[in-house]
C-alpha positions in Angstrom: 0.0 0.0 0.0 1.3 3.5 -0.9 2.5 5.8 1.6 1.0 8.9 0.2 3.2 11.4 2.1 6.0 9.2 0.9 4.9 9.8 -2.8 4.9 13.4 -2.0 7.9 13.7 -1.5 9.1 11.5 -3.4 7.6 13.7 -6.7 8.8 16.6 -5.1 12.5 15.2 -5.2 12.1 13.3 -8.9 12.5 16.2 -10.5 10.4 19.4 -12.6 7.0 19.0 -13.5 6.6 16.7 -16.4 4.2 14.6 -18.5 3.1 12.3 -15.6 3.1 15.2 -12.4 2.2 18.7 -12.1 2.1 21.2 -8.7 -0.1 24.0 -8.0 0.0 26.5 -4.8 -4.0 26.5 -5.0 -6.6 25.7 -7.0 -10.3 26.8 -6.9 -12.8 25.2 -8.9 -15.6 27.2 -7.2 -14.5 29.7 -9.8 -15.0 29.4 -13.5 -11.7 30.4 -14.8 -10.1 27.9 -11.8 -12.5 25.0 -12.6 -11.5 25.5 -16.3 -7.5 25.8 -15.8 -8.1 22.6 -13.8 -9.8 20.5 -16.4 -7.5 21.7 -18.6 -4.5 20.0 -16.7 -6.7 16.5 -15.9 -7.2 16.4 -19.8 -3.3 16.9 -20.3 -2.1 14.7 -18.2 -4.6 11.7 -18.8 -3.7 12.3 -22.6 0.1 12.2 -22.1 0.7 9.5 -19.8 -1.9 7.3 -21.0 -0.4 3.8 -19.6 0.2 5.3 -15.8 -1.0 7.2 -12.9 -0.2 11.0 -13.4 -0.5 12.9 -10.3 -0.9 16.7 -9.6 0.0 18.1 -6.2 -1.3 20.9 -4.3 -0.2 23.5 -1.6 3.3 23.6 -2.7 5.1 26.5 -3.7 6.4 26.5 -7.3 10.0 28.1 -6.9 11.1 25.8 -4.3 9.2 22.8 -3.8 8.6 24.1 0.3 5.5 22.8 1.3 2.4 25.4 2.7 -0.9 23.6 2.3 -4.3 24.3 1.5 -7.6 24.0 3.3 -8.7 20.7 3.8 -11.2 19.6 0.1 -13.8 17.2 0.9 -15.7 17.6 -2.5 -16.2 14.0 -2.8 -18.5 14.1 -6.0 -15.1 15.9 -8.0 -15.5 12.5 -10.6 -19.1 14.0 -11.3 -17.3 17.1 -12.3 -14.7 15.1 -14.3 -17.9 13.4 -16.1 -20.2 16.3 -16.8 -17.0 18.4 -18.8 -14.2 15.8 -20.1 -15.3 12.9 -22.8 -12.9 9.9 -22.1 -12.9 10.9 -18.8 -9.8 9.4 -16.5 -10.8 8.5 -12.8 -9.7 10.6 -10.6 -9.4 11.0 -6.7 -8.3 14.2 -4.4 -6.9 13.1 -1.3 -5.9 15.3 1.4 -2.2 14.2 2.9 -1.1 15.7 6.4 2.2 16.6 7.1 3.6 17.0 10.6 4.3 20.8 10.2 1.7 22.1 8.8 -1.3 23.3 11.0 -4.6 21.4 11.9 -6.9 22.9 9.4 -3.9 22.2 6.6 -2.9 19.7 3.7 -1.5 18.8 0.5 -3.9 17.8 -1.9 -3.0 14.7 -4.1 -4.8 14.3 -7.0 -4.1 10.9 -8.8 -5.1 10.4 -12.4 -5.6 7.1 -13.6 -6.8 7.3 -17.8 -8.8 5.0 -19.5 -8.6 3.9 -22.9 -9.0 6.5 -25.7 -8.4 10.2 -26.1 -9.4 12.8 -23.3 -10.7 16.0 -24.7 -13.4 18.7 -23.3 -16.9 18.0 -24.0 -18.2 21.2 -24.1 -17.6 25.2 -23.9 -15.4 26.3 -20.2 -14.4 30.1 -19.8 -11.8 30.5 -22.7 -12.0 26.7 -23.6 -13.9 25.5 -26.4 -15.5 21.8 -26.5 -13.6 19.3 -28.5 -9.9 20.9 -27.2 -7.6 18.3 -27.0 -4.6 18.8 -24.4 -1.4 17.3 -23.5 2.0 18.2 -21.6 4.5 19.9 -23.1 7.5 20.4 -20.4 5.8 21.7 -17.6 2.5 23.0 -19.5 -0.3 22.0 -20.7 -0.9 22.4 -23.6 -3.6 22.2 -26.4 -2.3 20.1 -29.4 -3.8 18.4 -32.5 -3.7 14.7 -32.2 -2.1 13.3 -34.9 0.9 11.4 -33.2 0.7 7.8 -31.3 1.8 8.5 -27.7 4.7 6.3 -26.8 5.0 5.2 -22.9 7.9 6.8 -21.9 7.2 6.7 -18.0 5.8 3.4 -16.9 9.5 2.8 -15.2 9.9 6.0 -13.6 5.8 6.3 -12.4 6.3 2.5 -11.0 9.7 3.4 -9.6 8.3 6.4 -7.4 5.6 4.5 -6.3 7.8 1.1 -5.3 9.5 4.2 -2.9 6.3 5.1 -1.7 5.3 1.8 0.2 4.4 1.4 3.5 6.1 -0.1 6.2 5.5 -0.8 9.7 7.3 1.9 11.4 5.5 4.5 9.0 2.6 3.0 10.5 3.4 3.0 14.0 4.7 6.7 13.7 1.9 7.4 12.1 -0.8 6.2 15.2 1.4 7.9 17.5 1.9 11.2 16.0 -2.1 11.4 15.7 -2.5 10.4 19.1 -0.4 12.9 20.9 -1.3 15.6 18.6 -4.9 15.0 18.8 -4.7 13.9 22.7 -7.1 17.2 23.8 -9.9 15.4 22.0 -10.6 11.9 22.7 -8.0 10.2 20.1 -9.2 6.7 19.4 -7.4 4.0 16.7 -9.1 0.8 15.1 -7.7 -2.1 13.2 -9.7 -3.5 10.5 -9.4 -6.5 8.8 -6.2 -6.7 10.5 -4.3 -4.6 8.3 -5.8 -1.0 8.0 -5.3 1.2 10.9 -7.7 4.0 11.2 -7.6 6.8 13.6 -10.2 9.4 15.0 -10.9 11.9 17.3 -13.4 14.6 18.1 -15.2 16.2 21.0 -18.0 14.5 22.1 -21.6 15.9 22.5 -24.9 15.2 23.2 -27.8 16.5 21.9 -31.5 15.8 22.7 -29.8 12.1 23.3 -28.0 11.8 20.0 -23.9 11.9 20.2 -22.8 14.1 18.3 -18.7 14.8 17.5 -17.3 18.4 16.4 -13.2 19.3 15.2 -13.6 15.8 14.0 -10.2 14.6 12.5 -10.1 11.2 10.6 -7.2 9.6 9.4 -6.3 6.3 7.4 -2.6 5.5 8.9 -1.4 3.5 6.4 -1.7 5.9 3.6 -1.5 8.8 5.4 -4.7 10.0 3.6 -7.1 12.5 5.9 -10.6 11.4 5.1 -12.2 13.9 7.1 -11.5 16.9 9.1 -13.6 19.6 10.6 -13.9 22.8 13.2 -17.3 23.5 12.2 -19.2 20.7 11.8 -21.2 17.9 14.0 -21.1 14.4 12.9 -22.2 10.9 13.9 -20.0 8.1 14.1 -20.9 4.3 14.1 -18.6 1.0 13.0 -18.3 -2.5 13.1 -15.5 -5.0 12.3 -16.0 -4.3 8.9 -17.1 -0.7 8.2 -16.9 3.0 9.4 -19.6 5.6 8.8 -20.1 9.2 9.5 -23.1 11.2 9.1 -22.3 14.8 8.5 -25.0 17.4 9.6 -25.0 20.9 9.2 -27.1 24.0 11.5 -29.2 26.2 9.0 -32.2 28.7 10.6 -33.3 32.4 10.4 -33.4 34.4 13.4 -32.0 32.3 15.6 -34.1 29.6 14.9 -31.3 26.7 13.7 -32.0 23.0 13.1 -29.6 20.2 12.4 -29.7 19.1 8.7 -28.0 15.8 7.8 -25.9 16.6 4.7 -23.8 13.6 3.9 -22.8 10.0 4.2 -19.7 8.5 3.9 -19.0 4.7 4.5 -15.8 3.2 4.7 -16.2 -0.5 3.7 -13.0 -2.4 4.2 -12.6 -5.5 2.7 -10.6 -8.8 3.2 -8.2 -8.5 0.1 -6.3 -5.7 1.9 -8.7 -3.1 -0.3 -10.8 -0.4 0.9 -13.6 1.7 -0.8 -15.7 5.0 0.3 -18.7 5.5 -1.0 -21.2 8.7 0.1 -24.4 9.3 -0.4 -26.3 13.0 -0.5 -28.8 13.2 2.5 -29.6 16.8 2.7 -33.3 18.5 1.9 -33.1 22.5 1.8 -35.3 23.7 4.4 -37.9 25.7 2.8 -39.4 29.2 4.6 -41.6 32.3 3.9 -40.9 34.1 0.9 -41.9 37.3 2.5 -39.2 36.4 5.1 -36.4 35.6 2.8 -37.2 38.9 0.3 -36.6 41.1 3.5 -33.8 39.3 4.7 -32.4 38.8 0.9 -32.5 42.5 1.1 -30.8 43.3 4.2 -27.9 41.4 3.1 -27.1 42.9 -0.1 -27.6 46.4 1.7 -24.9 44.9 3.7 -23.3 43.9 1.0 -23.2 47.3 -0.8 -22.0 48.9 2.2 -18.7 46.7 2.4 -18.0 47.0 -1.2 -18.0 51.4 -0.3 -16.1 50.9 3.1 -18.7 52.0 5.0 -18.8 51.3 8.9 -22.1 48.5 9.9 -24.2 49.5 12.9 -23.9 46.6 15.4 -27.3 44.9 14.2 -25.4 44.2 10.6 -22.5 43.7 12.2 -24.5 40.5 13.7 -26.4 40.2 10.4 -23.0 39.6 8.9 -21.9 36.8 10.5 -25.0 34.9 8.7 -24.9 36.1 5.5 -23.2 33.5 3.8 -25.8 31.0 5.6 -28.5 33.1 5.1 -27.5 33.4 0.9 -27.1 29.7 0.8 -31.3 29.6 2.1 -32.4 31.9 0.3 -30.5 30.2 -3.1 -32.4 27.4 -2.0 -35.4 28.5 -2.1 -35.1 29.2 -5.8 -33.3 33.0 -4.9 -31.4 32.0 -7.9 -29.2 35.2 -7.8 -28.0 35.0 -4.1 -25.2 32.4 -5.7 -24.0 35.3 -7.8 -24.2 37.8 -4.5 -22.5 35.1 -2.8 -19.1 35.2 -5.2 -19.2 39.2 -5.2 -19.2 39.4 -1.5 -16.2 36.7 -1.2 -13.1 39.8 -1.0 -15.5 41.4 1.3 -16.0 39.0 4.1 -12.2 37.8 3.6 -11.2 41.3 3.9 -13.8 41.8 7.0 -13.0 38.9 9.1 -11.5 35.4 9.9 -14.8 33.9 11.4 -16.9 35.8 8.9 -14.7 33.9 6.2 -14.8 30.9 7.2 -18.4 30.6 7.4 -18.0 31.8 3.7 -15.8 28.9 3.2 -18.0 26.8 5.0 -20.9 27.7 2.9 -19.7 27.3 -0.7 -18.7 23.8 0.6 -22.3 22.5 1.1 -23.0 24.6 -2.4 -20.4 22.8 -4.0 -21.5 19.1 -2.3 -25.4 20.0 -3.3 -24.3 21.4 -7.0 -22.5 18.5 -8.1 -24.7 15.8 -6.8 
């Protein structure tokens, strides 16, 4: 089993970027002109190294390979994007590695790209990219090419020499359960064996709530690939396993006027099986609660006057300062609730709420994460 923090590096040490691995400092596919740039580099990839896995790796600065992170990407319906915009599309997977110095709420994004046979092009219209474009590597770009050439494999030794580095072994392993243990010590950190071979470990404070246990600042990790599956300050979540499975139930607090409910929004199951494989599948739970129109037009209102205030640096009386602190929730509503334009307010204000506030920004963040989980379904 690969050592995905071992691969990191591993890449990062190979050499440049190339026609089988490419790094990014960010990338935002909430954004047209990101999800399009992004696309772009899955085509290229999947076209030029069509006999192995290409990788792209994220939260690492380009000049010299020092690692910095990203937030934490649990957008597990990314393949649905892949689907809906690339013909021939390769499978793909975003994992989120930890490393040891970076903070809690920080990763590495891996994103492994595994083609299929036949040639990967875009199946329709992206920002500046038309459908039909045909890409492939050139150097460290991506570039869009006529095919008219047979691809030869030049990379099968290299790919399947950097990932013979990346195994596992059992001290990676037991460093691993130990590391998450001490750092995570301040919230109940637990570790289960499955199948006995996969090593899972979790933590996350424990609540209850009209006699349902509920866990917030969950942190999730699979040990022997040093893979995060889930991690979260904000959230509440159920947890339940047996010898052969692990499942958590993501639930999210929407309301108006102080008036918040717990909405479940996710399911992921961890099925582990007794050929030393594992697979996650999730499954969509969430209903958009549904209110007054008359409400939401009056509150839809108030937050674009906030809205236009920020955006001319005016000072908020202390009732919008408190009305700002739900605006990003209180968008997300009222979008669904067929508000179709409080998406649109929602990307304006982004600069705004970043600019105002940490907290504020996060619950930005926060929000175009359920948008993005909903939207892709």
């Amino acid at each position: 089993m690969i050592n995905k923090r071992l691969l990191i590096k591993n890449l990062l040490a190979h050499n440049d970027e190339n026609s089988f691995y490419d790094k990014k400092r960010q990338v935002d596919i909430g954004e047209k002109e990101g999800k399009a740039k992004f696309l772009k580099h899955i085509c290229a990839l999947s076209n030029s190294n069509p006999k192995n896995n290409s990788y792209i790796v994220i939260g690492v600065e380009d000049e010299d390979n020092s690692i910095t992170g990203v937030d934490f990407f649990d957008d597990s319906k990314i393949q649905n994007l892949i689907n809906a915009y690339l013909t021939n599309p390769p499978i793909v997977q975003y994992e989120n590695i930890p490393f040891p110095h970076l903070p809690d709420d920080k990763v590495v994004g891996l994103v492994t790209i595994r083609p299929i046979d036949g040639l990967t092009s875009l199946r329709k219209n992206i920002w500046k990219y038309y459908g039909g474009s045909v890409f492939f590597r050139d150097g460290s770009m991506s570039m869009p090419k006529v095919f008219d050439i047979e691809i030869k494999d030049v990379n099968s030794k290299i790919v399947e020499a950097i990932e013979n580095h990346s195994q596992n072994n059992i001290q990676h392993i037991l460093d691993g359960v130990f590391d998450f243990l001490n750092k995570r010590k301040d919230f109940h950190p637990q570790y289960i064996v499955f199948k006995e071979y996969f090593v899972l470990c979790w933590a996350g404070q424990r609540k209850v709530i009209k006699e349902e246990t509920f866990y917030s600042r969950v942190d999730i990790e699979l040990i022997n690939e040093q893979v995060r599956l889930f991690f979260s300050t904000l959230d509440d979540v159920t947890i339940t396993y047996d010898e052969d499975s692990f499942k958590i139930i993501e639930y999210v607090s929407l309301g108006l006027q102080n008036a918040y409910q717990y909405y479940p929004l996710e399911e992921t199951m961890i099925n582990f099986g007794n050929n030393a494989n594992y697979h996650i599948e999730t499954k969509l739970l969430f209903e958009a609660p549904q209110y007054d129109k008359k409400v939401l037009h009056h509150i839809y209102n108030a937050n674009n006057a906030i809205l236009e205030k920020l955006k001319k640096g005016l000072s908020l009386s202390a009732n919008e300062e408190k009305d700002l602190k739900n605006l990003p929730a209180t968008y997300l509503i009222c979008y669904f609730n067929l508000f179709h334009d409080a998406v649109d307010k929602l990307t304006e204000a982004k600069p705004y709420l970043k600019e105002h506030s940490a907290s504020v920004y996060r619950s930005y963040k926060e929000t175009l994460r359920i948008l993005r989980k909903v939207k892709y379904n």
